[in-house]
N, C-alpha and C positions, 0 to 999 in steps of 0.2 A: 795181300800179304807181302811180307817180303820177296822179292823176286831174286835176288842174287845171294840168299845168305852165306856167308862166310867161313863159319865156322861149325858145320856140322857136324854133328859126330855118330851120327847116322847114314852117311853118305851122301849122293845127291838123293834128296828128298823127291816126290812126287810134286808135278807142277803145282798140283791142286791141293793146297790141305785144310785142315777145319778149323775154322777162326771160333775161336770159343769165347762167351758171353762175357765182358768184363766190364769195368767204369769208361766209355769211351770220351767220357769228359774231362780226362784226367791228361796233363797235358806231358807226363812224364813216362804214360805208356802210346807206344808206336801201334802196338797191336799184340794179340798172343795167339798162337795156331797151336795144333795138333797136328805132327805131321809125321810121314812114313818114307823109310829107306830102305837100302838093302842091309841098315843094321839093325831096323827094327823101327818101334815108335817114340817119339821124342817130343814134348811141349818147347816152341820157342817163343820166347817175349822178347819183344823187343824193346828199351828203356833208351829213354833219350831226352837231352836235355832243353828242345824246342819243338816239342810237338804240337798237335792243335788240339783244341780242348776249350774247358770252360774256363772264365778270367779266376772260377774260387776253386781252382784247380790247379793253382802253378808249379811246374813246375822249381825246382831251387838246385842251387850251385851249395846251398849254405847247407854241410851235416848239420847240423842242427835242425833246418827247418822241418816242418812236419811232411811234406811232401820231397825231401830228397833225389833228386832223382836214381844218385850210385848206388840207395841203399840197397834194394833188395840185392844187386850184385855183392853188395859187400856182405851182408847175412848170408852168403851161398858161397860165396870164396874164403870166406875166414870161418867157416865151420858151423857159424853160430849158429842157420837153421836147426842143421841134425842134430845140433847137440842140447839145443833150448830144450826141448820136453822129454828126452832121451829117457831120464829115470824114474818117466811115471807112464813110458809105453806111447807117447803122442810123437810119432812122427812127420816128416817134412822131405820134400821129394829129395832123392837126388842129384846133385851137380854132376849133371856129364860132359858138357864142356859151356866156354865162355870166350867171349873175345870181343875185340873194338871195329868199331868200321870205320872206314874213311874219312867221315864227317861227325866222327868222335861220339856218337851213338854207343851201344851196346848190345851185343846178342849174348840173349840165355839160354842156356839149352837146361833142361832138367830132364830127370824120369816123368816118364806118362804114368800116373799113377789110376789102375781098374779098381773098382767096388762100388761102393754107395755114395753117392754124393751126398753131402751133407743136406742141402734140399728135401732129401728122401728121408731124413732120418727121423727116426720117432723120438719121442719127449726121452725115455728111458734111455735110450744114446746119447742122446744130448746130455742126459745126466750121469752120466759113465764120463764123457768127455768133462765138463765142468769139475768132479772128484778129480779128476788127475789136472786139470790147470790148477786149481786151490794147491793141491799137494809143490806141484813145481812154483809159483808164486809165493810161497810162505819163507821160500829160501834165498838169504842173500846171492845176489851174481853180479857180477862188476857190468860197469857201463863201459861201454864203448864209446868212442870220441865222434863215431857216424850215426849213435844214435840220436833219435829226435828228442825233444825238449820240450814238456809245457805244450803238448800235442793238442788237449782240448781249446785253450785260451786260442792257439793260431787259428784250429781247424774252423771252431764255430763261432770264435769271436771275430773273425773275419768278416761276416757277413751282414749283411746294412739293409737295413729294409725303412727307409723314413716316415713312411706314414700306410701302417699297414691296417687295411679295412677289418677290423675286428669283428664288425659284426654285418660283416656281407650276407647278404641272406640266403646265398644255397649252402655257405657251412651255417649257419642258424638254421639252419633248417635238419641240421643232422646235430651240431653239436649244441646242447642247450648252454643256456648264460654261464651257468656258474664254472665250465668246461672255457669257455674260450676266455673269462675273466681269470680263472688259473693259468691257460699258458700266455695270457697277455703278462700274468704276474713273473711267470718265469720267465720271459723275454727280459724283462725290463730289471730281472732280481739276475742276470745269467754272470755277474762279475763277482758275483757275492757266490754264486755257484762254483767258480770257477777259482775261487781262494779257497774255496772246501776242497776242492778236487786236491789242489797243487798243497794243502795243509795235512791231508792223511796221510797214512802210509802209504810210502811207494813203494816200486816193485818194475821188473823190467816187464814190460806187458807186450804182445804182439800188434796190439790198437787196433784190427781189425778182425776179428775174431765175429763173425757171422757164417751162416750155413753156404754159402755161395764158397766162401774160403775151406771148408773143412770138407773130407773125403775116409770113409771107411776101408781103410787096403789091407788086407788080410787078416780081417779081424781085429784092425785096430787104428785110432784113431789118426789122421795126420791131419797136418794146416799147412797152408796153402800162403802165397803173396803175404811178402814180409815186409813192404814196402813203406811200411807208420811205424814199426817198430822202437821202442823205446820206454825212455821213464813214464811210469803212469803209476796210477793210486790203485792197492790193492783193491778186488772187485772193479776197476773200470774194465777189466774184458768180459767180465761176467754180466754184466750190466749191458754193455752194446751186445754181446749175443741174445740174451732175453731180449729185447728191443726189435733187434735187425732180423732176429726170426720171424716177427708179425709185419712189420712195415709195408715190405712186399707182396706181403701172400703166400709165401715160403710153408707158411700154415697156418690153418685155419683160428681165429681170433677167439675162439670158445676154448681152443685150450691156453690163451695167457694165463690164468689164472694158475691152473696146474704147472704150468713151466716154471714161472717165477718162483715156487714156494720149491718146487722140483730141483731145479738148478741151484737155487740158493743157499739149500742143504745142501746138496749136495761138496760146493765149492768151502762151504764152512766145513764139513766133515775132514776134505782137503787138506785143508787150513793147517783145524789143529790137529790132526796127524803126524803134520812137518813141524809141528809146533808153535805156530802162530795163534793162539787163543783168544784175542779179543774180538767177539763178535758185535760188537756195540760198535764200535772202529769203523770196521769192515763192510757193517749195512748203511754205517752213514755216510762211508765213501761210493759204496752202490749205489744210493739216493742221489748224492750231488753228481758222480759221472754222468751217469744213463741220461737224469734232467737235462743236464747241462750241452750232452752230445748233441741231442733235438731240439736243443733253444730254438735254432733258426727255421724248423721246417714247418713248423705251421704258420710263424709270418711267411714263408716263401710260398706255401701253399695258396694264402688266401691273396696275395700278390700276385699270382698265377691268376685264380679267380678271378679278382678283378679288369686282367687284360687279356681273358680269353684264351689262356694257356692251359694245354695239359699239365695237371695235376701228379700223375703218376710219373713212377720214376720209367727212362725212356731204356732204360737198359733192365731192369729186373723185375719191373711190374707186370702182372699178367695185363692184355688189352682189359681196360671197364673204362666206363664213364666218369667223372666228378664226381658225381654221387655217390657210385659203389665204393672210390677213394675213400672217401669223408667217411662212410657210414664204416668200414674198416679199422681205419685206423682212429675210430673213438675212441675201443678203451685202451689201445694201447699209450694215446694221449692222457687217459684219464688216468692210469700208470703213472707218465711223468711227472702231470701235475701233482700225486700223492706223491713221488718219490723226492719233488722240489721241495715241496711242504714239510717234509720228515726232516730231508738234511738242515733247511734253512731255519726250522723250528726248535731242532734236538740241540 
């Protein structure tokens, strides 16, 4: 952790404090703790704009880019967290202090927020939480000049896989033909995906809206790391949360079924409440997000495969093997592949 922070607003902190589980491939976070003073408890992140990480992880100088590094300071210094989902109950910690370091880094201090972690949370929360993002997406809100841009095309069309073994035989052996010839088809269809995303409706989205980011604080719901923040197509948060709750193991694969039909309603209920009523729109821009966000991960997958690499992700995957990977995240692949199909076909 950091050793000398600067700008505490807790006092001098305890030498030791809790580094908590984040993206450490991500070259734009330093690290994030949980730590204790004599003013109490305080989450620090530290944001910085050369950190080490993975090369599809860069950090950028450029607001625009999808990876930013100022932004989450900027969403926490100009208000924007607390006040994004303020009139449907969805909070975001707060700003208790901030400040620069020597080497032009960043320290965040926010509230430590106690409850439920969104990890823990059952389908029926998660569909309380989706009602009120539909209700607050349905409403115009101005952009900001640090938010990101065309988030899906950077984030996933970044990635390059030149000759990915399709049909390796320990995913043949989990996913059948007509399964790996759909996301070989979505791979290869991901620009055509990727003009549906950026042709529906938009809407200011937070871009990373899964169970690891969201937290239950006194009965109600808050989000977490604002650092993707920006334009996106109504339903693309809805979309990566159905998604990013199975991926990992967050929960168990037998209830996708219920989630998606759970969440979906629920976020259309949302919707036209605030008054957005096209629901033809809104499921076919769910279709092209969600597809299009996982273009690259079952080519990286089986490119793993092929050279002997762990498969799971190294930060949120519980320990399994290849196998138990693959056999997981079938149907949530088998998801994408329908939800490719829907958009590219409707």
């Amino acid at each position: 952790m950091l050793t000398d922070p600067l700008h505490s607003p807790i006092g001098t902190p305890a030498q030791r404090g809790e580094a908590l589980v984040h993206n450490t491939g991500n070259q734009a976070t330093g690290g994030i703790w949980r730590l204790t003073g004599p003013g109490g408890d305080a989450i620090l992140k530290h944001l910085t704009p050369a950190g080490t990480g993975h090369a599809h992880f860069p950090a950028s100088t450029d607001p625009r880019h999808w990876n930013y590094w100022r932004r989450e300071h900027l969403a926490y210094t100009t208000g924007f967290a607390a006040a994004y989902g303020r009139d449907a109950g969805i909070g975001a910690p707060a700003l208790l202090a901030s400040g620069e370091r020597p080497d032009g880094s960043l320290e965040l201090w926010l509230q430590a927020l106690d409850g439920v972690p969104g990890r823990d949370w059952t389908i029926p929360m998660l569909t309380d939480f989706t009602h009120r993002l539909g209700t607050i997406q349905a409403r115009p809100r101005p952009e900001a000049p640090w938010h990101s841009r065309r988030f899906l095309r950077q984030y996933a069309g970044a990635r390059t896989f030149p000759a990915v073994p399709w049909d390796h035989p320990v995913a043949a052996a989990h996913w059948p033909d007509d399964l790996r010839q759909g996301l070989r088809a979505l791979w290869e269809r991901r620009n055509d995906l990727f003009d549906l995303a950026e042709a529906a409706p938009q809407t200011i989205c937070h871009l990373d809206v899964w169970p690891m980011n969201l937290i239950e604080h006194h009965g109600a719901p808050a989000l977490l790391d604002w650092s993707f923040t920006g334009t996106g197509a109504i339903g693309e948060d809805l979309a990566n949360l159905i998604a990013d709750t199975f991926l990992d193991g967050l929960q168990p694969a037998d209830h996708l079924a219920d989630a998606e039909t759970a969440l979906t309603g629920a976020y259309l209920t949302g919707l036209a409440e605030a008054g957005h009523r096209d629901q033809a729109a809104v499921r076919k821009a769910v279709a092209a997000t969600g597809a299009v966000k996982y273009c690259w991960l079952a080519p990286a997958m089986l490119t793993g495969l092929a050279a002997g690499k762990q498969i799971a992700s190294a930060n949120y995957d519980p320990a399994s093997d290849d196998a138990a990977v693959l056999e997981r995240r079938r149907p949530i692949f088998t998801m994408l592949v329908r939800w490719a199909a829907a958009a590219l076909e409707s």
